[in-house]
N, C-alpha and C positions, 0 to 999 in steps of 0.2 A: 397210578391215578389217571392216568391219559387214559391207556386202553379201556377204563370206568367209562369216561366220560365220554370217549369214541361209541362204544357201545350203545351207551344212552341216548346220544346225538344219531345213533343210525335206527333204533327203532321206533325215535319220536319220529324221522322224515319218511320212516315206511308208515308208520299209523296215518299220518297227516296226508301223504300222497294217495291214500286211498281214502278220505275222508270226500263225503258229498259236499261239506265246510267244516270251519274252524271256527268260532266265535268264542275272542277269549283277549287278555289284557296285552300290552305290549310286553310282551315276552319272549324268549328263544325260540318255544312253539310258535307263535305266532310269526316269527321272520321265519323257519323252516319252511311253515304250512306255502308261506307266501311264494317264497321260492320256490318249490317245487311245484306250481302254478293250483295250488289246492285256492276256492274258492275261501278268503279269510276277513272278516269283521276283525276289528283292532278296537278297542275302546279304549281310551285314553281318558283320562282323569286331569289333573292341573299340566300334567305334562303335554308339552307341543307336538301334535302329529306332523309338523309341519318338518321338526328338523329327525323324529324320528320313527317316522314308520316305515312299515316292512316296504321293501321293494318287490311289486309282479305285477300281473295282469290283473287278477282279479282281487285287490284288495281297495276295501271301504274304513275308513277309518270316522268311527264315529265319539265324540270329547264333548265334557261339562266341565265345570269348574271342578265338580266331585264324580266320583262313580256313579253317585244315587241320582245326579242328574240325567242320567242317561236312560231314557223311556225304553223298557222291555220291546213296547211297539216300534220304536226303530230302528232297535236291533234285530228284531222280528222282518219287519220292512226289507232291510238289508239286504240280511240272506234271501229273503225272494228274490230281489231283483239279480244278484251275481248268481242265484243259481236257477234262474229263468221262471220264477214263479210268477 
């Protein structure tokens, strides 16, 4: 089961370290992409970005009360700005 899940864990941080960005929920991808300094949008729903978002350089963490709260246009937004648009 490890070596499953080593594997799994090593080609989601090669995908994401070659990724222009990441925009996607808090999740394992999303703390990977962070870490290996991939450029990452987090969107959070009721959960607090505050006690759990990814740690790196380049990550935005954008939260509503709900998912649907969260404007495509500022997620949109986002990724321009950490990836210089």
């Amino acid at each position: 089961m490890l070596e499953t899940l080593s594997g799994q864990s090593a080609g989601t941080i090669t995908l994401v370290a070659g990724a222009a960005a990441l925009v996607g929920n808090d999740s394992g991808a999303a703390h990977l992409a962070a870490a290996v300094g991939a450029p990452t949008v987090v969107l959070f729903g009721p959960a607090s970005p505050t006690h759990f978002a990814p740690l790196g350089r380049s990550v935005t963490c954008l939260s509503g009360d709900t998912m649907d709260d969260i404007a495509a246009s500022r997620v949109i937004d986002a990724v321009g700005k950490l990836c210089g648009a």
